[in-house]
VMD Tcl script that builds the backbone (N, CA, C; Angstrom):
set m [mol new atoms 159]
animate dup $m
set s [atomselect $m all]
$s set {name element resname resid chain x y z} {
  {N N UNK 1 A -2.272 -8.587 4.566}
  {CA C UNK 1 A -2.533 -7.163 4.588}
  {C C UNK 1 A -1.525 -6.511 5.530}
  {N N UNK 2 A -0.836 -5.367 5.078}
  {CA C UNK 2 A -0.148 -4.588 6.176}
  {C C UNK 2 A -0.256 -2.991 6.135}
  {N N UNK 3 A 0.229 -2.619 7.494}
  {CA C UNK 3 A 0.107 -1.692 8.158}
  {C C UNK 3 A 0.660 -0.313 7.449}
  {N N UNK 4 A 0.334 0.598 7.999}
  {CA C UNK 4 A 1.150 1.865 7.071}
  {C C UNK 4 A 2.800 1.782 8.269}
  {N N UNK 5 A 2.985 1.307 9.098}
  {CA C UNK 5 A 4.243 1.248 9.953}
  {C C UNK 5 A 4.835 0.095 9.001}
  {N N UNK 6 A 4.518 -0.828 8.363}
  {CA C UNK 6 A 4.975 -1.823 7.827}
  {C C UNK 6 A 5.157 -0.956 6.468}
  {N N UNK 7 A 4.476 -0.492 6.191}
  {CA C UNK 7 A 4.662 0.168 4.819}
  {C C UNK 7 A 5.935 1.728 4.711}
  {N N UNK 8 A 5.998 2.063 6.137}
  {CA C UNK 8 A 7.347 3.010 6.328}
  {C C UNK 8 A 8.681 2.594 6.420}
  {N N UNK 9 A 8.102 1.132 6.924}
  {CA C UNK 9 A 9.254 0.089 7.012}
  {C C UNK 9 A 9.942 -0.117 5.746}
  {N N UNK 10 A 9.390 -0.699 5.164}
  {CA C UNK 10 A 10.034 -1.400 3.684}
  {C C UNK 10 A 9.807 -0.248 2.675}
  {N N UNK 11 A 9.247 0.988 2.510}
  {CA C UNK 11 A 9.935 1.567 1.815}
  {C C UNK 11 A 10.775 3.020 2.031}
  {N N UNK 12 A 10.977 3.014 3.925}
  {CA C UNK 12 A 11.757 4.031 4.346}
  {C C UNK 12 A 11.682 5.325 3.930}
  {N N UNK 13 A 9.786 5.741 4.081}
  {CA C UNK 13 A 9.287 6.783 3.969}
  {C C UNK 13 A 9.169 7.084 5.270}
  {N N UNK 14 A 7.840 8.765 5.348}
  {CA C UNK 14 A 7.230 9.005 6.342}
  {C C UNK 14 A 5.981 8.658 6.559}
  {N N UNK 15 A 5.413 8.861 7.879}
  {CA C UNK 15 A 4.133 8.330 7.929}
  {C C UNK 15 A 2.907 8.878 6.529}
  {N N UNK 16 A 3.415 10.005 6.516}
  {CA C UNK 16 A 2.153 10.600 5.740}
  {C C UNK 16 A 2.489 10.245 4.145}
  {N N UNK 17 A 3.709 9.897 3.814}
  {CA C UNK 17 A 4.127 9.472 2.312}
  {C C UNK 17 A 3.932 8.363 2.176}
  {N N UNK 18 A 3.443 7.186 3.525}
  {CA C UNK 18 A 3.234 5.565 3.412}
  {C C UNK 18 A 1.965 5.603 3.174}
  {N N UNK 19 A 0.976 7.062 3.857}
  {CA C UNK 19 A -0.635 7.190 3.771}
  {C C UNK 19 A -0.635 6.880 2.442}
  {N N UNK 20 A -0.150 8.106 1.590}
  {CA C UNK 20 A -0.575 8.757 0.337}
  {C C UNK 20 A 0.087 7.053 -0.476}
  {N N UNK 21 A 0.894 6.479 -0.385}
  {CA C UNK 21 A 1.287 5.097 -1.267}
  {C C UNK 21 A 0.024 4.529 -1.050}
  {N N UNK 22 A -0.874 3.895 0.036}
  {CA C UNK 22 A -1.771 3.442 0.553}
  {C C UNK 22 A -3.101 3.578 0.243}
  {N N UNK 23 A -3.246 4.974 -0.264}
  {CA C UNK 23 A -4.234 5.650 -0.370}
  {C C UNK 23 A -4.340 5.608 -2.006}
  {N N UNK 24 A -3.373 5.444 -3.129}
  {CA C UNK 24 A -2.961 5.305 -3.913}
  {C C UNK 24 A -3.081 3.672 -4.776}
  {N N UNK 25 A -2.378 3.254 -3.919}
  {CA C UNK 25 A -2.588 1.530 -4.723}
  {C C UNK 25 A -4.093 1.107 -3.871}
  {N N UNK 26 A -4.523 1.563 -3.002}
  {CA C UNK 26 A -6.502 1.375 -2.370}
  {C C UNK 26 A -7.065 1.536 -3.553}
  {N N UNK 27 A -7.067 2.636 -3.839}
  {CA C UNK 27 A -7.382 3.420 -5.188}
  {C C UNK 27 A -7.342 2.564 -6.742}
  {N N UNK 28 A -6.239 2.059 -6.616}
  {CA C UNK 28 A -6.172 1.175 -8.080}
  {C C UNK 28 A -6.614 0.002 -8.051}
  {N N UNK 29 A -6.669 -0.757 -6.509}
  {CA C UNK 29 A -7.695 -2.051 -6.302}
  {C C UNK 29 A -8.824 -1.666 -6.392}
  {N N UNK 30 A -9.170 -0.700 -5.971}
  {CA C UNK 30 A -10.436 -0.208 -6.340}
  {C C UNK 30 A -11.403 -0.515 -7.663}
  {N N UNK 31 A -10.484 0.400 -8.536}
  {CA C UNK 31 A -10.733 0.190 -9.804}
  {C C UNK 31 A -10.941 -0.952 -10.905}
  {N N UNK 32 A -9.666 -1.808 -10.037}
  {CA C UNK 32 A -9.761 -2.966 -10.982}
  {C C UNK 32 A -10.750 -4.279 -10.031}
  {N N UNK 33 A -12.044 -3.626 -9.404}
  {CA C UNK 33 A -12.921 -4.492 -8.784}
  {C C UNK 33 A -12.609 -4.733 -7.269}
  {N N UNK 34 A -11.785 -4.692 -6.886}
  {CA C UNK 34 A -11.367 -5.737 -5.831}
  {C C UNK 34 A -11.817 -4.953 -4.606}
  {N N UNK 35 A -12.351 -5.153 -3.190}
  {CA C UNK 35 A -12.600 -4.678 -2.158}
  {C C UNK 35 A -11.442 -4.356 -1.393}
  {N N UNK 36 A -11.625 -3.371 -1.070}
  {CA C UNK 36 A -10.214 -2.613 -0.392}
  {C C UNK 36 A -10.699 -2.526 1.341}
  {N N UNK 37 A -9.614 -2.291 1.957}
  {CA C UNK 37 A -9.713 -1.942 3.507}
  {C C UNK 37 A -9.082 -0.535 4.163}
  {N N UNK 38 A -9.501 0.361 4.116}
  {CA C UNK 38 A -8.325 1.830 4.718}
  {C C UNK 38 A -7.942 1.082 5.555}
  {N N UNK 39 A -6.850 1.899 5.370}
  {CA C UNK 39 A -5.346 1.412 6.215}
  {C C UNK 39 A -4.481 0.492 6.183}
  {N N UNK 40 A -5.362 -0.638 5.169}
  {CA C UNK 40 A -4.410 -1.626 4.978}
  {C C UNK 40 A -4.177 -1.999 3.375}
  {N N UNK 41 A -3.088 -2.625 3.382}
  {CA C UNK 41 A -3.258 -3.278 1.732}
  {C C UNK 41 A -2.238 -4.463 1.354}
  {N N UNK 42 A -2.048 -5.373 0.555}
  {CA C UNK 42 A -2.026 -6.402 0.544}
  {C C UNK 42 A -0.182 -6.634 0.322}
  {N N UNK 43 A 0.774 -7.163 1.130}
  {CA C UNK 43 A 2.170 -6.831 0.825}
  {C C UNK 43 A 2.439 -7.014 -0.633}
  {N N UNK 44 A 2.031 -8.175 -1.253}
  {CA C UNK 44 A 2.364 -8.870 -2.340}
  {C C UNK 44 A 2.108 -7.328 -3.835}
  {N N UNK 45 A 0.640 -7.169 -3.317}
  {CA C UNK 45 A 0.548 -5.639 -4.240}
  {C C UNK 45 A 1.409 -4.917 -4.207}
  {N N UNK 46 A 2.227 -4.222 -2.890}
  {CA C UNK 46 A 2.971 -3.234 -2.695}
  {C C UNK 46 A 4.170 -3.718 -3.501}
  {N N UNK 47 A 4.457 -4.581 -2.919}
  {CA C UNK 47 A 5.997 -5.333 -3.390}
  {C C UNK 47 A 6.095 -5.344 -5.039}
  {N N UNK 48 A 4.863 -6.077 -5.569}
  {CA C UNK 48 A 4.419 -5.518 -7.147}
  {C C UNK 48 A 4.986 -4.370 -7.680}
  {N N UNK 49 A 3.719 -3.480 -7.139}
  {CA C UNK 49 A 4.023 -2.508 -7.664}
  {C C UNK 49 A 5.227 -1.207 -7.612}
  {N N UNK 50 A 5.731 -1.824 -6.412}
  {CA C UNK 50 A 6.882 -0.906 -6.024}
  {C C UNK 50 A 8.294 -1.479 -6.697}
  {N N UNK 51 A 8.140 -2.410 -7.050}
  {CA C UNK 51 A 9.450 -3.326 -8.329}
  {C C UNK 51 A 9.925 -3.647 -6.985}
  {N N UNK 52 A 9.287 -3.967 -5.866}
  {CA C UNK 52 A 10.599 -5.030 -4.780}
  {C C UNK 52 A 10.867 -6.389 -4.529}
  {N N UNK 53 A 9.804 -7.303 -5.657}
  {CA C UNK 53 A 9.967 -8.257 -5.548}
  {C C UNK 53 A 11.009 -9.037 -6.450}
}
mol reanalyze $m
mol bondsrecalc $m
mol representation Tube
mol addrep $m
């Protein structure tokens, strides 16, 4: 799980544009069942869904 500072990191946003990514893919774990945590979320998802892997 990482941080929204980890999440400004790797995709060289601002704090409040790493929220709204965060707040966003929370949102779609959500949906597809899975228990979510504010504030955090899982790198491997981000990296997914952001095409950085």
């Amino acid at each position: 799980m990482i941080t929204v500072e980890e999440v400004m990191d790797i995709l060289q946003v601002s704090r409040s544009a790493a929220y709204h990514v965060m707040q966003r893919l929370n949102k779609e774990l959500r949906e597809k069942g899975y228990i979510t945590h504010s504030g955090r979320i899982p790198r491997s998802y981000l990296m997914d869904r952001c095409g950085l892997q």
